[in-house]
N, C-alpha and C positions, 0 to 999 in steps of 0.2 A: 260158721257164723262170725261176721264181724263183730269186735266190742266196740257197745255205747258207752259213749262217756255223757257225765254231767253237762249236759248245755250250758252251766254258766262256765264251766270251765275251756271250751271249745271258741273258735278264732275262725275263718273264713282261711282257708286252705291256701300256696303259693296259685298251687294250681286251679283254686276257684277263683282264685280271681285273673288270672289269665283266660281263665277262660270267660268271666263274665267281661273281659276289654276286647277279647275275640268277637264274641258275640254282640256286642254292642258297634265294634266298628269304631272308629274315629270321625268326627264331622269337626273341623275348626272355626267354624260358624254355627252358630242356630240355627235348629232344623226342625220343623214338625215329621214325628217320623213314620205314623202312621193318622190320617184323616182320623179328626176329631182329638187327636193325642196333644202334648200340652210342648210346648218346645223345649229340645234337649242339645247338649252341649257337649263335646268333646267323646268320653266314652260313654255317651247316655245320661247325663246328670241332667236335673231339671229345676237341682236349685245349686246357690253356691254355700259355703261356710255356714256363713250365719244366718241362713234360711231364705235369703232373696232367692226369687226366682227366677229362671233362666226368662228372660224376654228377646224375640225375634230381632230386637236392634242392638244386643249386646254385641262389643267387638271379640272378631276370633282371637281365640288361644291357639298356644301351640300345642305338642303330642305330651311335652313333660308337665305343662300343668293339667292337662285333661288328666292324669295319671294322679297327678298328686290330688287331684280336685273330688275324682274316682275314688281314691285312696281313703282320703278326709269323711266321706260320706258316708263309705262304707263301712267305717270305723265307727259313726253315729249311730248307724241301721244296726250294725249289730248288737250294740247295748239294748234298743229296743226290743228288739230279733228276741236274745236271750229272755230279758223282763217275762217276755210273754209266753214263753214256756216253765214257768217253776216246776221245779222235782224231773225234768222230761229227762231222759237219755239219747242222744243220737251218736251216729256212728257220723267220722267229717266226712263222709262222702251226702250222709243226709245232711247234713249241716251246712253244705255249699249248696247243693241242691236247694233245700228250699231260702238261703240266704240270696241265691240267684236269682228265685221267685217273687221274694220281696224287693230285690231292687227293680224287677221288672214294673211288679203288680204296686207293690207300694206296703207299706207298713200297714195302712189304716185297712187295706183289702187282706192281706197276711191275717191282721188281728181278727176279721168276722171271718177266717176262710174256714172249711170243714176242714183241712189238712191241716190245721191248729187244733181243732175241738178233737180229731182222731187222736193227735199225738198225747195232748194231752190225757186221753183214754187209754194211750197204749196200745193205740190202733195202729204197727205201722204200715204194713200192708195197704188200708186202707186209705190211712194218710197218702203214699203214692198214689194211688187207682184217683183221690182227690184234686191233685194236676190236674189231671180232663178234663173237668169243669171247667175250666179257667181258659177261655179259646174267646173271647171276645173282647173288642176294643171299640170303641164308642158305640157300640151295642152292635155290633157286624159280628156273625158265626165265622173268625177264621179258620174254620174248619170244613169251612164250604168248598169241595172239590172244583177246580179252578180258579180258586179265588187268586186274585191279581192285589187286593185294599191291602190286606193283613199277613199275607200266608205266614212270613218269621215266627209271625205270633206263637201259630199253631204249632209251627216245625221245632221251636225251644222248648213246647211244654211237651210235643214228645219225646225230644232229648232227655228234658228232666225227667219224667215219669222213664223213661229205660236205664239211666240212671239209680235212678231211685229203689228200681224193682232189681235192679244188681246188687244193691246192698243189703237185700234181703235174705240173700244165698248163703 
């Protein structure tokens, strides 16, 4: 069994966040990235700093400020991240996992998600199987076998949920 640690004292991993610039890709312009999605910016950000939003006529950045841009935000999210689990225990491998979910899903979807209400139960098991849920983007199932709108979508939350159920071992 892996050891949890106190969430407030846990950090977003070297390797989680390689892997969430992995998985986000790099765009140097604004881009909607998936129909009906809101416009995102270098490694996926969709605001800057001080909470402007990314708009379709902002000019491109290069790869080191999407990094440091990514960097900044993710620094933000996490304060919140933590807030919202008081007393929880996670192991960092769950703590990249779902800190990768909320940059995807967003904080405000994080804060109403069942994989919050689990943890904070002490459900983790069921916290993972709670990822599944989570396959849709402007109300599209990407989870619909051929789907061509969304598929990423679905293909990251299986990631995480196999992730997630590794940490369980």
């Amino acid at each position: 069994m892996k050891a949890r640690i106190a969430v407030s004292a846990l950090v977003l991993s070297a390797a989680g966040f390689v892997a969430w610039i992995t998985s986000e890709g790099f765009t140097p312009a604004p881009v909607i990235p998936t129909k009906g999605d809101v416009p995102t910016i270098g490694h996926g950000s969709t605001r800057y700093e001080d909470g402007t939003p990314v708009k379709m006529t902002d000019p491109p950045i290069t790869r080191k400020r999407a990094e440091e841009l990514a960097r900044n935000l993710n620094s933000q999210e996490e304060v919140r991240f933590r807030k919202s689990l008081p007393g929880v225990f996670l192991t960092q491998g769950e703590f990249d996992v779902y800190m990768d979910f909320t940059g995807n899903f967003g904080i405000g979807n994080w804060r109403g998600s069942s994989m919050r209400r689990n943890l904070l139960a002490g459900k983790y098991e069921a916290a993972c199987d709670s990822l599944l849920l989570y396959k849709r983007a402007a109300g599209y199932d990407c989870s619909t076998p051929g789907n061509r709108r969304c598929p990423g979508v679905w293909t990251r939350q299986l990631e995480r949920h196999q992730k997630c159920k590794a940490e369980q071992g």
